[in-house]
Residue frames relative to the residue before (quaternion, step in Angstrom):
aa qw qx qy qz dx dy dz
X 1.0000 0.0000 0.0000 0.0000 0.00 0.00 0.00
X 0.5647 0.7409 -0.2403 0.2729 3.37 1.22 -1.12
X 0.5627 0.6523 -0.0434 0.5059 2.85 1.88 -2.34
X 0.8507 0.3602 -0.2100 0.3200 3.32 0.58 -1.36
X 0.5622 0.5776 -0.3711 0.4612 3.62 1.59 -0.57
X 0.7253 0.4542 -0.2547 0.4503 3.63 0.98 -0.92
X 0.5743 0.4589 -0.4146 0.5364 3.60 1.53 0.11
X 0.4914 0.6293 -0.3965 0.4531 3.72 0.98 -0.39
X 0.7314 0.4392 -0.2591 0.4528 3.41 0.85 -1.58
X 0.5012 0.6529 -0.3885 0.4142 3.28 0.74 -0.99
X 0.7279 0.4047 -0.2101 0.5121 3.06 0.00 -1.87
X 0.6246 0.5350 -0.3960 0.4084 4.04 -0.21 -0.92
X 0.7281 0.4542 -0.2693 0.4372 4.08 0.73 -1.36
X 0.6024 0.6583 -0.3212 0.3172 3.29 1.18 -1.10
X 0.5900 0.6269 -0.2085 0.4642 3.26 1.68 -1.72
X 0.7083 0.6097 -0.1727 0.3110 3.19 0.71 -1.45
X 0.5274 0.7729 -0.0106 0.3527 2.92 1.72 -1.28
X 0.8198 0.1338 0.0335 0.5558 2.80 0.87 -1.91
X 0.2662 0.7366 -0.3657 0.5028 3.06 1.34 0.57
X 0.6952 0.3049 -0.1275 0.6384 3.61 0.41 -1.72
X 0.6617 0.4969 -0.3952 0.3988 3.75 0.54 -0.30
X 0.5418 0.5763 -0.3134 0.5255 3.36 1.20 -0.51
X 0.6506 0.4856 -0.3153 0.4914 3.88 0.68 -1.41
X 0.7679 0.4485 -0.3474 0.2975 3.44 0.72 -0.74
X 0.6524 0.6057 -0.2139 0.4022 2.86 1.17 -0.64
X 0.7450 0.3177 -0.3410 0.4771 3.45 1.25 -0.61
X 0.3780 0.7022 -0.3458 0.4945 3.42 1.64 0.23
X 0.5017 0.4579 -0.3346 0.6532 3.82 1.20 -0.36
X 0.7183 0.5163 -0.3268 0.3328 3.20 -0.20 -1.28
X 0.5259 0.5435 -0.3690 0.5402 3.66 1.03 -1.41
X 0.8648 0.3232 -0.2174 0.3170 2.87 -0.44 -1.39
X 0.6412 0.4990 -0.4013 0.4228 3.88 0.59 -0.41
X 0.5090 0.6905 -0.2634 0.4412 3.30 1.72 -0.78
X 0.7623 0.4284 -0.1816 0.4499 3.38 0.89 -1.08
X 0.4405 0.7012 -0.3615 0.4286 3.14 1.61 -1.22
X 0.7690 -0.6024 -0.0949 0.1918 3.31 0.70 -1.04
X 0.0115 -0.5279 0.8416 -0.1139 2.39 -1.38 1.55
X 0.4782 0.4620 -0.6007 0.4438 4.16 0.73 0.99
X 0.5052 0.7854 -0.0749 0.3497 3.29 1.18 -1.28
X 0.3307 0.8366 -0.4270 0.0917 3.16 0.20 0.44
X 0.7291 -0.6178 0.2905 0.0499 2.94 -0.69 1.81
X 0.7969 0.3743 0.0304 0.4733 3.11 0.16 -1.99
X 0.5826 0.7358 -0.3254 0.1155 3.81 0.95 -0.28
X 0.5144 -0.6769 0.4944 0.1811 3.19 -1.41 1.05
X 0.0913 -0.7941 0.5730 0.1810 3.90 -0.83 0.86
X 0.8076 0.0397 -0.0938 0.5809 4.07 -1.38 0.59
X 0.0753 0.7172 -0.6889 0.0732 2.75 -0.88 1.56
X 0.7040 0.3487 -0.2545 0.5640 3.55 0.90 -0.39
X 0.2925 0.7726 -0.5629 -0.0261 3.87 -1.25 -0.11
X 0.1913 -0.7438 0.6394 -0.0364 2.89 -1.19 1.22
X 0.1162 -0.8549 0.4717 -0.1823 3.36 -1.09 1.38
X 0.0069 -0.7855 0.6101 0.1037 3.55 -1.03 0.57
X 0.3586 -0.8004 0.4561 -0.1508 3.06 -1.79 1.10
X 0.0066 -0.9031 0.3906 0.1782 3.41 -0.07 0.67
X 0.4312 -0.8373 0.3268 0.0784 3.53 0.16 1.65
X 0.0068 -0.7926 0.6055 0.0712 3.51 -0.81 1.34
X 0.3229 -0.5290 0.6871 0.3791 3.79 -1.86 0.29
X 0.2147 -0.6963 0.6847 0.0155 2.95 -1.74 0.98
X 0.6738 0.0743 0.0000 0.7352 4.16 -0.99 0.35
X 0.1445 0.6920 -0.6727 0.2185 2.91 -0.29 2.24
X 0.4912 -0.6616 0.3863 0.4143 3.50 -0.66 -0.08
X 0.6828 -0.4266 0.3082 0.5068 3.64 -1.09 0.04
X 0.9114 0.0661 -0.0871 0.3968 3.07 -1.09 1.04
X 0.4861 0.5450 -0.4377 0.5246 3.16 1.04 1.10
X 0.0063 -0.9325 0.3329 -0.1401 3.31 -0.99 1.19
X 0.1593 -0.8116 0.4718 0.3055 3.66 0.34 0.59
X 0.0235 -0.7131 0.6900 -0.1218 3.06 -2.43 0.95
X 0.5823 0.3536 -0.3822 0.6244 3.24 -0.84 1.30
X 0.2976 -0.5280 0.6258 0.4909 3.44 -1.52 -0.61
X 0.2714 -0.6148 0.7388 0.0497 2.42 -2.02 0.77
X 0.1490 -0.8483 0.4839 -0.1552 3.36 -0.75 1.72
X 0.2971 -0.7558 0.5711 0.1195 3.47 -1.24 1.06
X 0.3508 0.7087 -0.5758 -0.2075 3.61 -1.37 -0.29
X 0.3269 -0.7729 0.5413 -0.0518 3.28 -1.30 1.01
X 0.2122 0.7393 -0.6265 0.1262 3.38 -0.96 1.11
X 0.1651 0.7314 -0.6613 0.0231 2.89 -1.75 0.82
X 0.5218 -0.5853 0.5449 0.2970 3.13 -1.79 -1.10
X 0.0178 0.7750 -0.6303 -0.0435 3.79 -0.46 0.88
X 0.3606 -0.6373 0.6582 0.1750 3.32 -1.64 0.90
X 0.1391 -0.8385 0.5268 0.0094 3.78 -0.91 1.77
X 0.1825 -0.8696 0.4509 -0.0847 3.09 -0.29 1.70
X 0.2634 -0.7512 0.5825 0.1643 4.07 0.52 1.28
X 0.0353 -0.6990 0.7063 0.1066 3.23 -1.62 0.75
X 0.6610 0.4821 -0.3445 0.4604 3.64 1.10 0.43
X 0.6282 -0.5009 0.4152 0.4268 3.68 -0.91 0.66
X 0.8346 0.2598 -0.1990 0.4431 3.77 0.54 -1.27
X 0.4417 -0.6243 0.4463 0.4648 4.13 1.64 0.94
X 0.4108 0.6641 -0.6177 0.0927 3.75 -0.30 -0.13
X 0.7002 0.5077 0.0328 0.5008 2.96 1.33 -1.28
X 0.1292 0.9264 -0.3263 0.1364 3.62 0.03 1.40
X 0.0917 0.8285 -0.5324 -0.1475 3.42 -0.56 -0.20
X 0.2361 -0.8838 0.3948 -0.0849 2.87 -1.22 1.29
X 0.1040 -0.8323 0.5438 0.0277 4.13 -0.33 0.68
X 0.1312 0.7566 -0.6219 0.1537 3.78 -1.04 1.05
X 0.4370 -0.5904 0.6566 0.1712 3.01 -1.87 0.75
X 0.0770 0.8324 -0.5397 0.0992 3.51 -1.39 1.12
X 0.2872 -0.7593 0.5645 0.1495 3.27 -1.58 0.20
X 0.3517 0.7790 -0.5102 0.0961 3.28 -1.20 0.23
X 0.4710 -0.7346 0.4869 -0.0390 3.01 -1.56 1.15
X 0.0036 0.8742 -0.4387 0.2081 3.72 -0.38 1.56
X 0.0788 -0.8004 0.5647 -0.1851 3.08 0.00 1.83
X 0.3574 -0.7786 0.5072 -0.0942 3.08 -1.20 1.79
X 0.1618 0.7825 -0.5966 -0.0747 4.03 -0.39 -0.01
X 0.0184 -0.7789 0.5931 -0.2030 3.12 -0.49 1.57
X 0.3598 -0.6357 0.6352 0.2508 3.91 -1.24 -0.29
X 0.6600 0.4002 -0.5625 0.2964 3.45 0.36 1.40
X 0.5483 -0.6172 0.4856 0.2875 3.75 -0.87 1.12
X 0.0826 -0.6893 0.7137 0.0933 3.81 -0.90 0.63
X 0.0956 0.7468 -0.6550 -0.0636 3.93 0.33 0.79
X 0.2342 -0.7672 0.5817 0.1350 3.67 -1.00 0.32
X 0.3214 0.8994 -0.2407 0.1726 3.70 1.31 -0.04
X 0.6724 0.4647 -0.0748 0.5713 2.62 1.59 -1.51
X 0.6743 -0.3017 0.3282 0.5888 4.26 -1.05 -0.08
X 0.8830 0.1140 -0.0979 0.4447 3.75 0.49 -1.06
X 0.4205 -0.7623 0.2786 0.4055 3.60 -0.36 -0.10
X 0.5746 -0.6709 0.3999 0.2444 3.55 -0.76 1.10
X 0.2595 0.7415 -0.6154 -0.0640 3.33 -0.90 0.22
X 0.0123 0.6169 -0.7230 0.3108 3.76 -1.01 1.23
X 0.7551 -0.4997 0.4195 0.0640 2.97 -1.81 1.48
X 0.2026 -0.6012 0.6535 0.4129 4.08 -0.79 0.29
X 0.0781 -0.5701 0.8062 0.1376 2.57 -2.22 0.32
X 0.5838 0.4575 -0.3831 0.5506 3.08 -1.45 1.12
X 0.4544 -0.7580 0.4299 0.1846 3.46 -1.85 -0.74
X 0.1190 -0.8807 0.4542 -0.0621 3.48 -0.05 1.20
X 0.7493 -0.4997 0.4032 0.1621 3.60 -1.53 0.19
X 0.6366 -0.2455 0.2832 0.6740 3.05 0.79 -1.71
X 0.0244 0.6879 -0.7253 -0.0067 3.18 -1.62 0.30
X 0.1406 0.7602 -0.6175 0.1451 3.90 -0.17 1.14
X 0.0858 -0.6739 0.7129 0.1741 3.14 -1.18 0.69
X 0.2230 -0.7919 0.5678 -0.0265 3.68 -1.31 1.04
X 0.3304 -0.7847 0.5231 0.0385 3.49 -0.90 1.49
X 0.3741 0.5865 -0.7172 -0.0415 3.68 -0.87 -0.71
X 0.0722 -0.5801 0.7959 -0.1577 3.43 -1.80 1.15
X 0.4259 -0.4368 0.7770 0.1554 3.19 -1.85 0.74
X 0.2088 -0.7148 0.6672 -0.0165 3.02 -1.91 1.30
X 0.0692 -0.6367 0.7659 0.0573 3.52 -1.16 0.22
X 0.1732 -0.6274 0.7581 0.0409 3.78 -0.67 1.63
X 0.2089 0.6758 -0.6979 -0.1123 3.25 -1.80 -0.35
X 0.1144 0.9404 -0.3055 0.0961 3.14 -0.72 1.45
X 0.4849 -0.6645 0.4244 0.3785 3.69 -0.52 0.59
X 0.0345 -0.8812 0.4665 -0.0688 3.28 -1.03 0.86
X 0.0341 -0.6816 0.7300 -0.0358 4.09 -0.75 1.04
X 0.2652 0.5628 -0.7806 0.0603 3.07 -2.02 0.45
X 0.5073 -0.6632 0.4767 0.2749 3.47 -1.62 0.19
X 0.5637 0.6489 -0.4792 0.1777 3.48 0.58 0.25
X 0.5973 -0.6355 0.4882 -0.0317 2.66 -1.79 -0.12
X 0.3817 -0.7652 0.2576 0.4499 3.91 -0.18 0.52
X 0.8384 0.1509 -0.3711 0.3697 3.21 0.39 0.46
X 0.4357 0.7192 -0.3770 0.3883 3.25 0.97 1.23
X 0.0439 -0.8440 0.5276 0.0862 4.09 0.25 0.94
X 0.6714 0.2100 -0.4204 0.5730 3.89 0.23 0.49
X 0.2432 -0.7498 0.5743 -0.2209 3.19 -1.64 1.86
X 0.0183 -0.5331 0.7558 0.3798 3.37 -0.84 -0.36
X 0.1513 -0.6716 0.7253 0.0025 2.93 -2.46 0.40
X 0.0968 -0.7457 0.6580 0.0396 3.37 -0.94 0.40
X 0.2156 0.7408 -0.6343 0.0488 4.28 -0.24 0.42
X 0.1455 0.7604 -0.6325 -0.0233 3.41 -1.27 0.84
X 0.2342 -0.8083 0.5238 -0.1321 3.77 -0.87 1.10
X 0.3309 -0.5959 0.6539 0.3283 3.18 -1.38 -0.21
X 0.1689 -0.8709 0.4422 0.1325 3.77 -1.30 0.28
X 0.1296 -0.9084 0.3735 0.1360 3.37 0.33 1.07
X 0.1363 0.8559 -0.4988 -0.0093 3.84 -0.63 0.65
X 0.4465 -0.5820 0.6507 0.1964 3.59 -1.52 0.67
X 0.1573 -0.7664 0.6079 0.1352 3.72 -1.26 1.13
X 0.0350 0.8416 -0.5378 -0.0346 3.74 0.46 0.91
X 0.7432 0.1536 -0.2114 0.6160 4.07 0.96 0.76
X 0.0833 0.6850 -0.7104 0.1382 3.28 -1.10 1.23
X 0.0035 -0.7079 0.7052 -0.0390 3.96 -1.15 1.15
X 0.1345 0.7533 -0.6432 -0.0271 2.95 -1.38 0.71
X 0.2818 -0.7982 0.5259 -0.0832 3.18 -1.02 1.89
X 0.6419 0.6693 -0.3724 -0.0364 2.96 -0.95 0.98
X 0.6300 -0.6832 0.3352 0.1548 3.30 -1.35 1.44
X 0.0859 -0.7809 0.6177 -0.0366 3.62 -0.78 0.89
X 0.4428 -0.7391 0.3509 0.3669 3.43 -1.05 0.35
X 0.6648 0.5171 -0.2507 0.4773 3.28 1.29 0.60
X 0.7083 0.2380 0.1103 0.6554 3.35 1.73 -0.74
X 0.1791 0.6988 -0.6868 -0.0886 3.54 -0.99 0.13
X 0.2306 -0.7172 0.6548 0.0603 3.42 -1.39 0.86
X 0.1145 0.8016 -0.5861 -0.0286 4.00 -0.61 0.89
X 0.1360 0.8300 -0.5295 0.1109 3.95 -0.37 0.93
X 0.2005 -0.8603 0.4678 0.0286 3.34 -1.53 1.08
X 0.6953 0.1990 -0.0707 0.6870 3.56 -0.67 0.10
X 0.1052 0.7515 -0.6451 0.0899 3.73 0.27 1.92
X 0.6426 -0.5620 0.3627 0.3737 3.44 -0.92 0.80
X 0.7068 0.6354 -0.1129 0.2896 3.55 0.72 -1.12
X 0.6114 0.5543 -0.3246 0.4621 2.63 1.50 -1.13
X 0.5209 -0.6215 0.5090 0.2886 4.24 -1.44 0.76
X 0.4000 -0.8125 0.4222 0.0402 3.43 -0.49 0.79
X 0.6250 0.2329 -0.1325 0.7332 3.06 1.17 -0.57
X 0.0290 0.6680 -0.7415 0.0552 3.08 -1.16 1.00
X 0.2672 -0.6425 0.7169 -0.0425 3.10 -2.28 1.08
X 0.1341 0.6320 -0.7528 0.1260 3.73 -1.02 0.63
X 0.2850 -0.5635 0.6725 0.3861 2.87 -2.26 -0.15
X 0.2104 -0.7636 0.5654 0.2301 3.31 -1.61 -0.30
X 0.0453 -0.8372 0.5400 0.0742 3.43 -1.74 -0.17
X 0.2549 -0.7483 0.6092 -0.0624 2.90 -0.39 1.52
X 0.3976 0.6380 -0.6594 0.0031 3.62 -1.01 0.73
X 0.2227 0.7998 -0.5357 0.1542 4.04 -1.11 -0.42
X 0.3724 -0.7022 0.5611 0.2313 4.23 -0.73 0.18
X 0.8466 0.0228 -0.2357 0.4766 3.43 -0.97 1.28
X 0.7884 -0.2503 0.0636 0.5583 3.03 -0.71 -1.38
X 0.8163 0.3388 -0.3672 0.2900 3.65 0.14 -0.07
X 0.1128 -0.7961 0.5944 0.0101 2.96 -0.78 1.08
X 0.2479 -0.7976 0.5056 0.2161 3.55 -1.16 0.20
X 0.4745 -0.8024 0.3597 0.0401 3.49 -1.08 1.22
X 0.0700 -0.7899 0.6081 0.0359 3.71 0.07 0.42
X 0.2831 0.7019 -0.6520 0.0456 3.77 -1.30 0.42
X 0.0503 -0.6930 0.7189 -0.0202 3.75 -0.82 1.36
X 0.5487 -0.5801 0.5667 0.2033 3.21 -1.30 1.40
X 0.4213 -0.7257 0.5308 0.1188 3.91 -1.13 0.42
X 0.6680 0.1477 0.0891 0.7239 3.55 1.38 -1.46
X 0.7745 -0.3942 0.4053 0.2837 3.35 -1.78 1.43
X 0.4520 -0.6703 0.5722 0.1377 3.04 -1.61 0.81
X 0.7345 0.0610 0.0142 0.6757 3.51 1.23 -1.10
X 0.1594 -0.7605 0.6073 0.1660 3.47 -1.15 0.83
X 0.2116 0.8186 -0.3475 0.4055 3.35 0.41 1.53
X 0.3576 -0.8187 0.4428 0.0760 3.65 -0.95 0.71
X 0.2421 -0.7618 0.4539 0.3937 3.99 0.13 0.61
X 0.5353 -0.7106 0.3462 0.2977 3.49 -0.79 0.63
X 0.5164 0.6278 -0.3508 0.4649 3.66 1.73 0.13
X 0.7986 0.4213 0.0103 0.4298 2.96 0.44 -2.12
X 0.3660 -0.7092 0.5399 0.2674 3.66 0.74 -1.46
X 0.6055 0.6018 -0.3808 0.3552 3.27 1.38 -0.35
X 0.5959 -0.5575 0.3891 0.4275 3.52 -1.14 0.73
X 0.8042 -0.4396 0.3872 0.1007 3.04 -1.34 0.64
X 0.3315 0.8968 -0.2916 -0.0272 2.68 0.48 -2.28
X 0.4592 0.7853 -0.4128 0.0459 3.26 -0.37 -1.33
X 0.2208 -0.7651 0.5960 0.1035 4.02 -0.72 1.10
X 0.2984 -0.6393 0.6868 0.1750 3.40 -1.54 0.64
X 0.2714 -0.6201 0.7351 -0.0388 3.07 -1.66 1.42
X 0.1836 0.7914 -0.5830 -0.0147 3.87 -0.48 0.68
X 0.1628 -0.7535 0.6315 -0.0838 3.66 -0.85 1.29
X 0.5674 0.7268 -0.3692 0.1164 2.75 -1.18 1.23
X 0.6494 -0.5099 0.1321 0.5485 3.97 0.41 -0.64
X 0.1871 0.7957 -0.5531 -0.1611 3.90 -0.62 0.17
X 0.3626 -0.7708 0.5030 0.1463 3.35 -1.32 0.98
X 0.3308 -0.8248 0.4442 0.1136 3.44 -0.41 1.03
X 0.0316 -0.8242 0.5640 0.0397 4.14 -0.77 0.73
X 0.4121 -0.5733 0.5880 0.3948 3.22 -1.14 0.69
């Protein structure tokens, strides 16, 4: 009798056993199931980004000088395309905008057959010269993340290609004011690289123009114009 109650039990734990061994198991499953289909595999990091900038002239001419701030902002959309199994590794291509206001001390008068440019003398108010251009970034890209991780390092550098389709330049003297748009001179197409690098949300931005800003002569000297844009500062990156 003894034999048989302790085989019963036996037999009764075993059941009992594989039972709860079953729950667990399909209890993993659930969950690994969900795990993923939250998960997502296949994902794409900073597609949108919107930035600001504080904008220098570089290879100025004699006696030209910036004053005031001179400010950028920039937004768009890039399309992020992984070329590595674990996405770290990216490359990326977007359409943009932005808008770049200078405050400097050279007159862009436009009055005359060509437009003048030559230094203030004396004292004035304001004197801004204003960009906006469409952009086309395209950029190389590393970072360490992960799919279900949102703070990263990152490192992206590129080239950036843009179209100036509006340029104003305003300014007010106490003797004179001079306000002109869409100057002939100015280089439409513009080229620069860039670099973007930094962990979560702040990242920091670098862009140095490649090709001349104005293809133009000062109306004293003769010397080219020219002048490159350095822009420094923060961009913020969205899925």
């Amino acid at each position: 009798m003894k034999k048989l109650v302790f085989l019963l039990l036996m037999t009764s734990f075993g059941f009992a056993t594989a039972q709860q061994n079953e729950k667990v198991n399909d209890t993993t499953e659930i969950k690994e199931t969900v795990l993923d289909t939250i998960t997502d595999t296949k994902y794409r990091e900073d597609q949108f980004y919107i930035g600001f900038t504080f904008n220098l002239l570089l290879d100025r001419p004699t006696d030209i000088t910036q004053s005031g701030f001179s400010g950028g902002f920039h937004i768009g959309f890039m399309r992020d395309m992984p070329i590595n199994e674990r996405r770290t590794i990216a490359i990326a291509a977007g359409l943009g905008w932005s808008a770049n206001s200078y405050g400097q001390n050279l007159i862009m008068d436009a009055r005359q057959d060509e437009t003048q440019f030559y230094p203030i003398e004396g004292g004035y108010d304001t004197n801004r010269f204003t960009i906006y251009q469409i952009e086309a970034p395209i950029q190389f890209r590393w970072r360490n993340s992960t799919p279900t991780s949102y703070k990263f390092w990152r490192v992206y550098t590129g080239l950036k290609l843009g179209y100036i389709h509006h340029t104003k330049a305003n300014f007010v003297g106490d003797d004179f004011s001079v306000k002109e748009t869409n100057i002939p001179e100015v280089n439409k197409l513009r080229y620069g690289i860039t670099l973007s690098f930094g962990y979560n949300t702040y990242n920091f931005h670098l862009y140095y123009s490649l090709n001349d800003l104005i293809d133009g002569k000062m109306l004293n000297s003769n010397e080219n114009v020219g002048l490159s844009e350095l822009k420094i500062g923060f961009m913020f990156y969205i899925l």
